[in-house]
C-alpha positions as CSV (number, residue, x, y, z in Angstrom):
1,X,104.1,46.5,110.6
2,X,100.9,46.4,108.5
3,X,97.5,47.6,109.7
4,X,94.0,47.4,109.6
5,X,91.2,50.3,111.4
6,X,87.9,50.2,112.2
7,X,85.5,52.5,113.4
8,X,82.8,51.6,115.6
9,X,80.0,53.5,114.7
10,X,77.5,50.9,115.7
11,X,76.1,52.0,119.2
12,X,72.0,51.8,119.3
13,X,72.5,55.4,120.7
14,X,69.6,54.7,123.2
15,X,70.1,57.3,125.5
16,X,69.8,60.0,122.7
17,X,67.1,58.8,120.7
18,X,69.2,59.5,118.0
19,X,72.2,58.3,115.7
20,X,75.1,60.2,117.2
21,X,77.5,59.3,115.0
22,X,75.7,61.6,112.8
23,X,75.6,64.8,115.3
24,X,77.6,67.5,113.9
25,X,81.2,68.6,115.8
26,X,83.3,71.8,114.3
27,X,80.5,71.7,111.4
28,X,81.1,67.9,110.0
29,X,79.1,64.4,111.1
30,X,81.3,62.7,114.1
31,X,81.6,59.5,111.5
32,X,83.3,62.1,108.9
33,X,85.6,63.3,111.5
34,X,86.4,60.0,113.3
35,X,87.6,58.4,109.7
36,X,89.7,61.2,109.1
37,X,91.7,60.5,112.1
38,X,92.2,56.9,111.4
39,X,92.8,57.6,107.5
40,X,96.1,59.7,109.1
41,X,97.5,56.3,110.6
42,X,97.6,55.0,107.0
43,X,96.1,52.1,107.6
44,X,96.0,48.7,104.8
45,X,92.7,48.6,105.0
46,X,89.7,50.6,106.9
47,X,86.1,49.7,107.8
48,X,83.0,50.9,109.5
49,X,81.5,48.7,112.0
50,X,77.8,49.8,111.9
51,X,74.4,49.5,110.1
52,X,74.4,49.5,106.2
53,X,71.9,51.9,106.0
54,X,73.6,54.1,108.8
55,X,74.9,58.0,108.2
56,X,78.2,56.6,106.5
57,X,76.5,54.7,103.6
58,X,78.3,55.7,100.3
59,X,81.1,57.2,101.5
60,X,83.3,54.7,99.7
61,X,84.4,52.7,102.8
62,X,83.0,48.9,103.1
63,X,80.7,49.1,106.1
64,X,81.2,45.4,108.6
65,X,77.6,44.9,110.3
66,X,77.9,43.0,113.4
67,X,78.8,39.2,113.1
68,X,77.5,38.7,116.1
69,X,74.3,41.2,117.1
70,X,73.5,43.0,120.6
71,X,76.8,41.7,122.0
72,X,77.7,45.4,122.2
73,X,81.5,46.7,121.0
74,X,82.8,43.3,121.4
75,X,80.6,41.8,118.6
76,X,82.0,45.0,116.3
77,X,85.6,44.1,117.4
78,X,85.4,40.8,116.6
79,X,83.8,41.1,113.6
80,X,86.7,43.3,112.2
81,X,89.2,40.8,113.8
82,X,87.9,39.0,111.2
83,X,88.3,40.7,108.5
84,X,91.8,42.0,109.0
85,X,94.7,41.1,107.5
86,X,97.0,43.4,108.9
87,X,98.9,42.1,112.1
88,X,97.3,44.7,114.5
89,X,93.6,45.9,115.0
90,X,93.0,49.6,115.5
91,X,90.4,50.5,117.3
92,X,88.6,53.8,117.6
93,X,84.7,54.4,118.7
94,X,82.7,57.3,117.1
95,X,81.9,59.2,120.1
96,X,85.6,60.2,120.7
97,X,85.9,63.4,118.9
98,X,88.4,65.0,120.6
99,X,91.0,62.0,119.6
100,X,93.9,63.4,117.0
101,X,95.9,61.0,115.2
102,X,99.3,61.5,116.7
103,X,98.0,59.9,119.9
104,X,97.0,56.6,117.8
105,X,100.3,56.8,116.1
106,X,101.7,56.7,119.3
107,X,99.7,53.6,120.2
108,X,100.9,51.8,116.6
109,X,104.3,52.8,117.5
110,X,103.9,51.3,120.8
111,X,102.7,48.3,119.8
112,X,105.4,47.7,117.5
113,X,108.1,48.0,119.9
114,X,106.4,45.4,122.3
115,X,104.6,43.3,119.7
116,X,101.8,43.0,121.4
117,X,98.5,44.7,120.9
118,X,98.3,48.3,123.6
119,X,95.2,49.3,126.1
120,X,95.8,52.8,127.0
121,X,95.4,52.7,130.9
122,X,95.0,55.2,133.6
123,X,96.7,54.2,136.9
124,X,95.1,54.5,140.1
125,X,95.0,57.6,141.6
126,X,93.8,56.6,145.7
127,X,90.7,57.5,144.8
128,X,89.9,55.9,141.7
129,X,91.1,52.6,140.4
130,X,92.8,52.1,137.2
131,X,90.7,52.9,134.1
132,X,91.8,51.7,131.0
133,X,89.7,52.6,127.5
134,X,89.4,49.6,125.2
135,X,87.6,51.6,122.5
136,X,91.0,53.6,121.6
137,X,93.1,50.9,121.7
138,X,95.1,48.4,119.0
139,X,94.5,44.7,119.1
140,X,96.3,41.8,117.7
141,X,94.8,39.1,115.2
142,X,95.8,36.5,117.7
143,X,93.0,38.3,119.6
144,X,89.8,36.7,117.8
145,X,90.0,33.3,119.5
146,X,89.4,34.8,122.4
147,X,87.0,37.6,121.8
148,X,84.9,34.5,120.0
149,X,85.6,32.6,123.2
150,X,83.4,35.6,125.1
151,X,80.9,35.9,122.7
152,X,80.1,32.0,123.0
153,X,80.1,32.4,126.7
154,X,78.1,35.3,126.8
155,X,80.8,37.6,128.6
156,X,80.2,41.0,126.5
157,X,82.1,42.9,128.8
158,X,84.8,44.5,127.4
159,X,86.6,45.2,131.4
160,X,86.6,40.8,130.9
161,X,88.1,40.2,127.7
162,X,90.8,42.6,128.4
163,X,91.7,40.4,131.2
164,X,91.8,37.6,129.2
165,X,94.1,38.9,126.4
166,X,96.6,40.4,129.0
167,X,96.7,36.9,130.7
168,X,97.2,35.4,127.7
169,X,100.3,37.9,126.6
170,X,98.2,39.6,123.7
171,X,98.3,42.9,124.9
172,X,100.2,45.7,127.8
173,X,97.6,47.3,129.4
174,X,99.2,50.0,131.7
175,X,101.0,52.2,128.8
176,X,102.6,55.8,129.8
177,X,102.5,57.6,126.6
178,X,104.1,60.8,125.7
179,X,102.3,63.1,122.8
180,X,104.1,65.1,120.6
181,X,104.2,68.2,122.7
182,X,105.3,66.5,125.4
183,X,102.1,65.9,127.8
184,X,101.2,62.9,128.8
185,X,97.5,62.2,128.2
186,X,95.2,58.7,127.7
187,X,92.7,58.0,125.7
188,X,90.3,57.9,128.2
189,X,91.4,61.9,129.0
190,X,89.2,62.5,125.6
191,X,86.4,60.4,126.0
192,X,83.3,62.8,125.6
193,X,79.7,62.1,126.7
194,X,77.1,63.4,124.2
195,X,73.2,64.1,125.0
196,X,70.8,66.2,125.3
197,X,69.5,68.3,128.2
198,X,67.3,70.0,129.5
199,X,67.3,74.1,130.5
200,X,64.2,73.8,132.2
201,X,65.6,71.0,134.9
202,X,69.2,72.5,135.0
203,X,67.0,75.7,136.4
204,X,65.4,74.2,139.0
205,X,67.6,72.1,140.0
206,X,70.6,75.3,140.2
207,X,67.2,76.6,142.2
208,X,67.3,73.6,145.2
209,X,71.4,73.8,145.1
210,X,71.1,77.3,146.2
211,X,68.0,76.8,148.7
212,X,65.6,79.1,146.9
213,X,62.3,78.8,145.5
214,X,62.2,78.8,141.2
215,X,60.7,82.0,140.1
216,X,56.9,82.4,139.3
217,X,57.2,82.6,135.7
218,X,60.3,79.7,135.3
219,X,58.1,76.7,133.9
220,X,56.2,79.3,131.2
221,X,59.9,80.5,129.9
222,X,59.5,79.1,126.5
223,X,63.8,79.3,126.1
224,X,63.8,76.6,129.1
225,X,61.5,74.7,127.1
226,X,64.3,74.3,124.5
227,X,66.9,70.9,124.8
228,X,70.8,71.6,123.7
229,X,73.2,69.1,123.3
230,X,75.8,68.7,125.5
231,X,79.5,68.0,125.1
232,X,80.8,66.8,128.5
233,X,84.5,65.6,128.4
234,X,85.4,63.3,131.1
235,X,88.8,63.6,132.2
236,X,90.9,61.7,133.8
237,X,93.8,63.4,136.3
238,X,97.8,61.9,136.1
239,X,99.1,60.5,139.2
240,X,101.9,61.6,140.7
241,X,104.3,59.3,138.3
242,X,103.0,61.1,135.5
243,X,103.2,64.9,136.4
244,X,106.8,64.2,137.2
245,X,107.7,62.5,133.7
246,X,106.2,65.9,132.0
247,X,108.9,68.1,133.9
């Protein structure tokens, strides 16, 4: 089974003010890394879904701006759908650094046993309902009709087209996958938040937790003054079905 990847490296980064698929992780630009990853599933073909003039420019893989502008991911996803040749669409968004390419092997190897395209899905827990993460995730070709279909509409929620395709038998959306190593993980285990913040607000605000006044001299610290970027990985526990199939 043949196919294509895309990374979507598109985002407006709003929130950070900046593009993060530039932002360094383990001393190269998240883009760099991310195509790495998908280069190990040796795909047919590989694209960027992003801005021409974005970080990635030059580095010798054809860049795919969006087909369909501010539709968010969906307008990225179709516009690869488009493109591709292969029989499956894989899927994998810049801001996931912490992916490895065993897990999207897994997902390839998954989809070729069902023949449909694979959602990696975390069940509910009692406390949570399921989460699945479309943005790590291998689509079928079939899938264009009816990610066009949403994008004529005006549904650019990703949560409503993945409704769609499982209705229509295009993809399994509630996958138990096993790694290499034998853990079981999703993708949406790995999905990391990146941003800024602020060590002057983190100080006064570990100041009200704890019911104390901020010292005299915290606002005119000038090493509060400074933002850092934070890495926050947002994790995702296994029910009780999956701790007992790591036994």
């Amino acid at each position: 089974m043949s196919h294509t990847a895309v990374l979507l490296a598109g985002g407006k980064s709003s929130r950070m003010g900046r593009d993060k698929s530039a932002l360094p992780v383990n001393g190269e630009p998240l883009w760099q890394r991310q195509l790495a990853v998908l280069r190990a599933t040796e795909p047919a073909e590989l694209f960027i879904s992003g801005k021409c003039e974005g970080p990635y420019a030059g580095c010798g893989v054809e860049i795919l701006p969006d087909e369909f502008p501010d539709c968010g991911p969906l307008g990225g996803i179709a516009t690869a759908l488009r493109r591709c040749t292969g029989d499956f669409l894989l899927v994998l968004a810049v801001d996931m650094p912490a992916m490895t390419a065993a897990f999207l092997r897994t997902l390839l190897e998954e989809s070729q046993r069902s023949a449909t395209g694979i959602i990696p899905t975390a069940a509910a827990d009692g406390k949570r309902p399921a989460t699945f993460d479309p943005l790590a995730a291998v689509y079928p070709r079939a899938a264009l009709a009816i990610a066009e279909e949403c994008l004529r509409k005006g549904e650019f929620k990703l949560e409503g087209f993945i409704r769609k395709l499982e209705a229509s038998g295009f993809v399994s959306a509630t996958v138990w996958l096993r790694d290499r190593v034998g853990v079981l993980r999703f993708a949406c285990e790995f999905k990391v938040v990146i941003g800024w913040r602020s060590p002057l607000l983190d100080a006064l605000r570990n100041c009200r937790d704890r019911g104390r006044p901020p010292a005299a001299n915290t606002c005119q610290r000038r090493d509060l003054w400074q933002p850092r970027l934070c890495v926050q990985s947002k994790l995702v526990r296994l029910s009780g079905a999956a701790r007992r199939a790591t036994r």
